[in-house]
N, C-alpha and C positions, 0 to 999 in steps of 0.2 A: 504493500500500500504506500501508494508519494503522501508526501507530506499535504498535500493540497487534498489529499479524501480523508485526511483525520477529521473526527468530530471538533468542532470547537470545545469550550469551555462550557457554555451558555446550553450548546445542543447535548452533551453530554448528564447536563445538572436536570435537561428537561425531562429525561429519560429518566431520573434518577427519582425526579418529582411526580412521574407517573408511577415507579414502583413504590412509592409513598402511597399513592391512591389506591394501588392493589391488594398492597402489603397487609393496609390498615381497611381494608372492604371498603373506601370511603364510595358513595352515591354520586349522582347529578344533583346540585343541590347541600349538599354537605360543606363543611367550610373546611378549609386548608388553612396551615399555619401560615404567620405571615411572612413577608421578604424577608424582615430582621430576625425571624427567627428562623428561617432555613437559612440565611446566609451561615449564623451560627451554627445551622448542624453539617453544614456542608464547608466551613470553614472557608469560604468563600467573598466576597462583596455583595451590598445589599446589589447594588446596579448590576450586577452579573446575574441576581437570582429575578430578577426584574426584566431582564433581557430575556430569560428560559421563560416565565411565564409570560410574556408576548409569544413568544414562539408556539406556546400551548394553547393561549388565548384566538391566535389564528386559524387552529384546529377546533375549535372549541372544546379543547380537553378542562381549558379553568377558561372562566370568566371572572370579572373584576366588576363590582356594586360599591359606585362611588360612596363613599365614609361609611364603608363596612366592613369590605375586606375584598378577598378570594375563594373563590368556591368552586366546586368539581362543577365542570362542563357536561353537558346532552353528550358532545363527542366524546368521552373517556372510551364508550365500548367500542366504538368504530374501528374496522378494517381500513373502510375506503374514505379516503379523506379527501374532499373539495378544497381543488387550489383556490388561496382568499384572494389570489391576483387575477379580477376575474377579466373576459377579454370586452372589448367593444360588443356591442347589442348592433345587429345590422338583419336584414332578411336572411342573407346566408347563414346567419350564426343560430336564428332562431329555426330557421328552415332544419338545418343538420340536429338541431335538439329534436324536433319531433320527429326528423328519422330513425333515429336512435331509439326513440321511445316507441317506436313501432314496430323495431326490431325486438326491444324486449319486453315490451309489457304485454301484447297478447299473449305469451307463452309462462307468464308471470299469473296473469288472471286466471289461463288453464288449469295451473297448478294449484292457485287459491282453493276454485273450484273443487279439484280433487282430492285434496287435504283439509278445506272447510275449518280453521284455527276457531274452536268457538271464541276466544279472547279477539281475535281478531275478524272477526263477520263484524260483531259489535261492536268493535272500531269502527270498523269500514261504515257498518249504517249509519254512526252520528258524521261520519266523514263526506259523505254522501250530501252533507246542506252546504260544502263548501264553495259548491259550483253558482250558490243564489247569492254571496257577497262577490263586492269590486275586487280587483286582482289585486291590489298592495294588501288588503283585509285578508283575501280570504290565505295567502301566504303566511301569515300572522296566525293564522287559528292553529290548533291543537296538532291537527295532524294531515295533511295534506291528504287528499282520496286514495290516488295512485300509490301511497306509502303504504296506508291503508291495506291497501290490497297486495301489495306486497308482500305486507305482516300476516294475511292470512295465510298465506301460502308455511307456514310457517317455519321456512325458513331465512334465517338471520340475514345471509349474506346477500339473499335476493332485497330483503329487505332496503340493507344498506347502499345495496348498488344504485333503487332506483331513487333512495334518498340521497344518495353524494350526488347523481343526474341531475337531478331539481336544484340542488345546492349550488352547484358549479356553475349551474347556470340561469341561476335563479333572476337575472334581468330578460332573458330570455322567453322565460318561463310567462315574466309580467305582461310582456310583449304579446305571448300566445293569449293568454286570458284579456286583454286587451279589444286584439282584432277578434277572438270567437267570442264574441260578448253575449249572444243570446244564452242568456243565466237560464233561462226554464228549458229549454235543450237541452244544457250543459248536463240539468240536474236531474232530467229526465233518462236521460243516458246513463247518468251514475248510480241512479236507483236501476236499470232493465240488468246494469253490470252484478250490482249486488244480488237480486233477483236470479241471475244464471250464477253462482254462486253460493249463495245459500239452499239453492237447489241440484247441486254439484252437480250441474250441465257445461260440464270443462268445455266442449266445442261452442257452447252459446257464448259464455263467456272470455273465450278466446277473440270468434267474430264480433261480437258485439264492441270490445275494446278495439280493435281493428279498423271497425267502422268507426268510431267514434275517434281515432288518432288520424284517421285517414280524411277524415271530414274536417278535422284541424289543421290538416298539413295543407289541403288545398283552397282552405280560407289564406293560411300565410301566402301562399304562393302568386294569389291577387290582391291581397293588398297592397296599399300604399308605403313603400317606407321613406321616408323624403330625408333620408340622414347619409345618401349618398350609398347607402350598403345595400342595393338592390341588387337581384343575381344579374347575369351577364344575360 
């Protein structure tokens, strides 16, 4: 290994600050010691221990609640991690996101279906009213549909895949719910999803998501984007 792929200091202590979270079960939600006292147990600088949780802060492995402290992050459990440098918003970039989700979320919803998580149906149904709020709101509620339905499937990593997607490209995302703006559609579709699902009709539920990404993909593809990022 050159000396240019050693861990820093910072990325080293962040690693070090994660096995603090494991070590001790800490939660989402649970509070962490603070800088001055990790610098102390890592005999370190408070600004070095300050440096690591930015860097974890940007995963969301800790967040930071001004005049409170630090606390364990939503992302501690994450495999797949949304780069926070995210790119320009343009039709191609929002175009390529619902390819993508085309590619996996029918075979995501199949699975729902034929696995049926009961923890996760009842997700997915209170998730299912996010399609009747504005696009910065309905990103802000509890748990995104598509996540949702992910979680039914009950496994973890499909989960996180289609949550880092949405993450990454979460301007993207606002863009899509923007131009497919018919809300009573949106959430008519997302209850017919849940419906072949809780009736573990994996082929209904497959097509129907299909339909329903495909009917999104070519609202973006006529719209307007007047920010110069139109396709060729």
């Amino acid at each position: 290994m050159s000396y240019a792929d050693q861990p820093s200091l910072s990325e080293r202590l962040a690693d070090d600050i994660v096995e603090i979270i494991r070590t001790e079960r800490l939660s989402p939600g649970d509070a962490l010691a603070s800088s001055r006292e990790l610098a102390k147990r890592f005999e370190v600088t408070t600004p070095t221990v300050r440096e690591a949780l930015r860097r974890l802060e940007a995963m969301q492995v800790v967040e930071f609640r001004h005049g409170s402290g630090t606390y364990v992050g939503p992302g501690v459990e994450r495999r797949l991690l949304a780069n926070p440098h995210r790119p320009r918003t343009s039709q191609r970039s929002v175009l390529e996101l619902v390819e993508a989700r085309l590619v996996v979320e029918p075979a995501v919803a199949a699975e729902a279906a034929r696995i049926r998580l009961p923890q996760g149906i009842e997700q997915l149904e209170h998730a299912a009213a996010n399609a009747l709020f504005p696009p910065e709101e309905s990103l802000r509620r509890s748990v995104h549909f598509h996540v949702a339905l992910a979680t039914a499937s009950g496994n973890a990593l499909l989960k996180e895949t289609v949550e880092a997607l949405l993450q990454v490209r979460a301007r993207d995302q606002v863009e899509i719910r923007h131009r497919y703006n018919d809300r009573e559609r949106d959430h008519a579709e997302h209850l017919e999803i849940v419906e072949a699902v809780r009736d573990g009709d994996a082929a209904a539920a497959e097509a129907i998501t299909r339909e329903h990404l495909t009917a999104i993909r070519d609202t973006v593809l006529t719209a307007d984007f007047p920010d110069g990022g139109e396709l060729a």
